[in-house]
C-alpha positions in Angstrom: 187.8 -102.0 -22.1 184.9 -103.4 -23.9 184.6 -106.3 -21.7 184.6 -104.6 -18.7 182.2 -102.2 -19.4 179.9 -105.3 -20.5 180.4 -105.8 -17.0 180.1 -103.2 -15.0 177.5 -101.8 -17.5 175.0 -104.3 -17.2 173.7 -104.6 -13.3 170.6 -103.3 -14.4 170.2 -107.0 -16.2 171.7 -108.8 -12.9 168.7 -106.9 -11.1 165.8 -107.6 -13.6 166.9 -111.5 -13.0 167.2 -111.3 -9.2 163.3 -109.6 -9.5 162.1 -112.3 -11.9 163.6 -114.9 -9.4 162.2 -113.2 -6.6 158.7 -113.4 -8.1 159.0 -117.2 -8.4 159.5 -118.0 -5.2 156.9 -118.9 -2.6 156.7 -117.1 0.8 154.3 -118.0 3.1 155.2 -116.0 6.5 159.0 -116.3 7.3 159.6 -119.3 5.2 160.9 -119.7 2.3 160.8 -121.5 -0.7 163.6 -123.1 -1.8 162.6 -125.4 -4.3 160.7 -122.5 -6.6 163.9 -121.4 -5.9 165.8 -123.7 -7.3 163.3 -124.1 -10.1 163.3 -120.9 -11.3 167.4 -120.5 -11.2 168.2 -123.3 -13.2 165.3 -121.9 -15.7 166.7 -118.7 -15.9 170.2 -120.3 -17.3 168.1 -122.8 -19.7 166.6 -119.6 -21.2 169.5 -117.9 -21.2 171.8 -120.6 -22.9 169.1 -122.6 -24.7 171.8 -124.4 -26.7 173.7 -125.5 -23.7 172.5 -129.3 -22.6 171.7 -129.3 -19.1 173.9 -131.5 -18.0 176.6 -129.4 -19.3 176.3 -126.7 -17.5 178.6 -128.5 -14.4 181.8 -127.8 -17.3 181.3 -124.5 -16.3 183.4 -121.8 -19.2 183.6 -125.0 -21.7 180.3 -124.9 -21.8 179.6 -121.9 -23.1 181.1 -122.4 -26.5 181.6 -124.9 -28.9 185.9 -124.1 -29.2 186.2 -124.1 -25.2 184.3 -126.8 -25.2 186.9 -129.2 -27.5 189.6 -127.5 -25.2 188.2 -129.3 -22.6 187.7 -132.5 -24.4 191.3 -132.6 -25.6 192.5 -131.6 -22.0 190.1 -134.9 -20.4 192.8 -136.8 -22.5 195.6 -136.4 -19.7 193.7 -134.3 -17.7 196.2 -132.3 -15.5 193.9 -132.8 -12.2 195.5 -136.6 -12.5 198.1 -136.5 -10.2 195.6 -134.9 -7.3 193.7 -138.2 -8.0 196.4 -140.3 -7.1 197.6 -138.5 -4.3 194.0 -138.5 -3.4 193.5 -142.1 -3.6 196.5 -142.8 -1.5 195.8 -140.7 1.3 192.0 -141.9 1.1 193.1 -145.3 2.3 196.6 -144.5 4.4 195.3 -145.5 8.3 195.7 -142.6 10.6 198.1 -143.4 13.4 195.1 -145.5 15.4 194.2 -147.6 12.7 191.4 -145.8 11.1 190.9 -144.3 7.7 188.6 -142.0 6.4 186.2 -144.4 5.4 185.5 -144.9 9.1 183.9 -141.5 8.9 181.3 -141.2 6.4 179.1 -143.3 5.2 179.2 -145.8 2.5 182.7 -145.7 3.1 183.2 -141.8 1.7 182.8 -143.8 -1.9 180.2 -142.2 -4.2 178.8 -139.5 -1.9 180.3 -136.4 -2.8 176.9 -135.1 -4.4 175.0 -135.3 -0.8 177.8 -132.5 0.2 177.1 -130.0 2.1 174.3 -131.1 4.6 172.6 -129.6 7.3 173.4 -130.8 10.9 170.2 -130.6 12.7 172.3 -131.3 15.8 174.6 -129.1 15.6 172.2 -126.4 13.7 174.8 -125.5 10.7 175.8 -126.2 7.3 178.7 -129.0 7.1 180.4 -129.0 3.6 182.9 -132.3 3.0 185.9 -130.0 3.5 184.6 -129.6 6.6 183.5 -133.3 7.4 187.1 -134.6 6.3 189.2 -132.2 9.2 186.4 -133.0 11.6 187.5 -136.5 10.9 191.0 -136.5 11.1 190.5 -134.5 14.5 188.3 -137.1 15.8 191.4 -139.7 14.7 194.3 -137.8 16.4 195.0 -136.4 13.2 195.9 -132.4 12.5 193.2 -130.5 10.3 194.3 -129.9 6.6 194.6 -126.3 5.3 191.3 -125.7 3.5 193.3 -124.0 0.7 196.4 -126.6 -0.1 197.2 -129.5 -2.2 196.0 -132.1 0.4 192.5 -131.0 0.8 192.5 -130.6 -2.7 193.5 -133.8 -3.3 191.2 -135.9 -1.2 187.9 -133.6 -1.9 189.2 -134.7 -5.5 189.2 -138.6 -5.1 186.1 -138.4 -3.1 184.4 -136.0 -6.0 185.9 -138.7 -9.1 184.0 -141.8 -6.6 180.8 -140.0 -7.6 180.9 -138.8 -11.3 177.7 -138.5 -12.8 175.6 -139.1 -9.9 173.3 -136.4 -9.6 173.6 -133.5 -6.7 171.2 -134.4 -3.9 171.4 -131.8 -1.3 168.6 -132.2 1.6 167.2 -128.7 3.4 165.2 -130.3 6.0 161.9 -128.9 7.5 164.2 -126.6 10.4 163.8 -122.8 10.4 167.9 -123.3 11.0 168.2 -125.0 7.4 166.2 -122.7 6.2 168.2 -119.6 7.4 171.7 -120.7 6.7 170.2 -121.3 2.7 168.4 -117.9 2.9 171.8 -116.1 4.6 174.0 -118.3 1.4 171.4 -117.1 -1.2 171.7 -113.6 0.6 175.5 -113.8 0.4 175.5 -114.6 -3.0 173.7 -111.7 -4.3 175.1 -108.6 -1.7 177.5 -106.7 -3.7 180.8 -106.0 -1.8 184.3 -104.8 -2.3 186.2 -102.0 -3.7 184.3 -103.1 -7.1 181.1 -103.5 -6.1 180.8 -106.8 -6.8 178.3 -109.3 -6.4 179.3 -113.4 -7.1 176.0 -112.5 -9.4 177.7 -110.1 -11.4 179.9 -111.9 -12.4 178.4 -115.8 -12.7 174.6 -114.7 -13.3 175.0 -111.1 -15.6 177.7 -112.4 -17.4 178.9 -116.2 -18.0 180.7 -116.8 -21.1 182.1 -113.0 -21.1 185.8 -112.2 -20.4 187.4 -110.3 -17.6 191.0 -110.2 -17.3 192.1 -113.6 -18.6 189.4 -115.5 -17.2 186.0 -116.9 -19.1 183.1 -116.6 -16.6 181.4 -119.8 -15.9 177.8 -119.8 -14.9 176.5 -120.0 -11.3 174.5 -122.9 -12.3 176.4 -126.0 -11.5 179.5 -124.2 -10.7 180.4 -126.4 -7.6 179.6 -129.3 -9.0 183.0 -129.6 -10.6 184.8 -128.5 -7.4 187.8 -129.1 -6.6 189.3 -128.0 -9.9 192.8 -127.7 -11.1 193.2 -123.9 -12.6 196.2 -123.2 -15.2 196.5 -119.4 -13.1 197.4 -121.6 -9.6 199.2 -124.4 -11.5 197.3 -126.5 -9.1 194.3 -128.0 -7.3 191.7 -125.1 -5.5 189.3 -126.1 -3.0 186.0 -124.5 -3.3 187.3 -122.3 -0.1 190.4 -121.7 -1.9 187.6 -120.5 -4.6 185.5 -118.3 -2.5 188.6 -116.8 -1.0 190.3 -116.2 -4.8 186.5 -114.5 -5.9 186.5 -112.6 -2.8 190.1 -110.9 -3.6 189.7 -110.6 -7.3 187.1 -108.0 -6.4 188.5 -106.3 -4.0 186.9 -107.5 -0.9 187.8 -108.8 2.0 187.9 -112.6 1.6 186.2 -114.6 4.8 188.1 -117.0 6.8 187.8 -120.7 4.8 185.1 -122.4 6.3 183.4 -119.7 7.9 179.4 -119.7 8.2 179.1 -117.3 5.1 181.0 -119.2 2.5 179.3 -123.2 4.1 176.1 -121.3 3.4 176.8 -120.1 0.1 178.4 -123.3 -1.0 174.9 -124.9 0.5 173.0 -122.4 -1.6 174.6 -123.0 -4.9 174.7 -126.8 -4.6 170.8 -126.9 -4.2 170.2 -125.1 -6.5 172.3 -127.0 -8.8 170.3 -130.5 -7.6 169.9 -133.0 -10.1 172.7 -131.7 -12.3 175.6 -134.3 -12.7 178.9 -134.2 -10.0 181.4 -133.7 -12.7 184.8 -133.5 -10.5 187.4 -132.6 -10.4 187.7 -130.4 -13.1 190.0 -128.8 -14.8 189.8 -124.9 -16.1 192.0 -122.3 -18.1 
């Protein structure tokens, strides 16, 4: 009871953050400023956890305490994201029935580019996220899309995540009003409170990361993707980040979005900037 009222108890501190990140940014007319955005977010978690190296922060819950932390360490042993790897791998390099294989798709091959993931597609005017870009390219091969909340997804997103491990997110919001709206409508998502509990993803991964509701540690917002996809002990499984989105949506009682909608690329484009130079850490692996 404790821990819940820490949590619905304490919007007035989700609200004095979202006004001292407000007052960071730069407007000049209708534009915004994403990197004092970006700035000042990964500041307010520095201050908040100054004990927490920064690079760190991508273990999401382990990092918030030293005994989570060598639960984590032990569970990297035989990490139990393993067999996704494989599976992963495999599929990675199977040829579709015409002959090509995903590395025909994206470039470099799809090796060691999971941390330029999501882009903006000035052609197309929207966010595309590598869940998205791997369907697209099975599609364009003859092939049927993946679920964007199953094993197989889950699998691949989790090779292509382990081909860049330490590289540092990189996520590009080019000079396009367009760009500049779907980050704004993702940042916009992210803080709107919704559902029966009047939730926001802030309350929850800003107020109160590290705190305890239900049976689940609350990781911080800051560098929360980058270990995405992640195996969770509560699916016995892999989860997509639109299997995430989905789950967060229906543990507070709101109406969860289709996967892959405009809301949840944006918001995923949204936390990734703002998460740039931060390590890729997938998969991961949480309680």
């Amino acid at each position: 009871m404790k821990q819940r009222a820490t949590v619905l108890l304490g919007s007035a501190f989700v609200a004095l953050a979202a006004l001292a990140f407000a007052a960071t940014r730069v407007i000049a007319a209708d534009k915004v400023d994403p990197v004092a955005d970006a700035k000042a977010f990964q500041n307010f978690f520095f201050q908040k956890f100054p004990n927490v190296k920064h690079e760190d922060f991508v273990n999401g819950p382990y990092s918030m305490n030293e005994d989570m932390k060598r639960q984590w360490q032990e569970k990297e042993e035989f990490p139990p994201y393993e067999f996704a790897l494989d599976a992963g791998k495999e599929m990675f390099s199977t040829p579709f029935k015409n002959g090509k294989t995903y590395a025909d798709c994206f470039p470099n091959g799809g090796i060691g580019i999971r941390q330029n993931y999501p882009y903006f597609d000035e052609k197309e005017g929207k966010v595309v996220t590598l869940e998205l870009a791997l369907n697209r390219c099975r599609e364009a091969n003859g092939e049927a899309p993946y679920s964007y909340v199953k094993d197989e997804m889950a699998s691949l997103t989790a090779y292509m995540a382990y081909t860049s491990r330490g590289k540092p997110m990189d996520i590009k919001i080019p000079d396009d009003p367009r760009a500049l709206a779907a980050y704004e409508n993702g940042k916009r998502y992210f803080y709107t409170r919704r559902g029966q509990m009047n939730f926001s993803c802030a309350s929850c991964h800003v107020q109160s990361p590290g705190e305890r509701i239900r049976a689940e540690t609350l990781a911080p917002a800051l560098g929360i993707l980058n270990a995405m996809p992640i195996y969770r002990s509560e699916w016995s499984g892999m989860g997509t980040t639109s299997r995430r989105f989905v789950t967060c949506n229906s543990q507070t009682r709101a109406v969860p979005l289709e996967p892959q909608s405009d809301e949840y690329r944006d918001v995923e484009y949204f936390l990734s900037y703002v998460a740039n130079g931060l390590p890729i850490s997938g998969p991961g692996a949480r309680p």
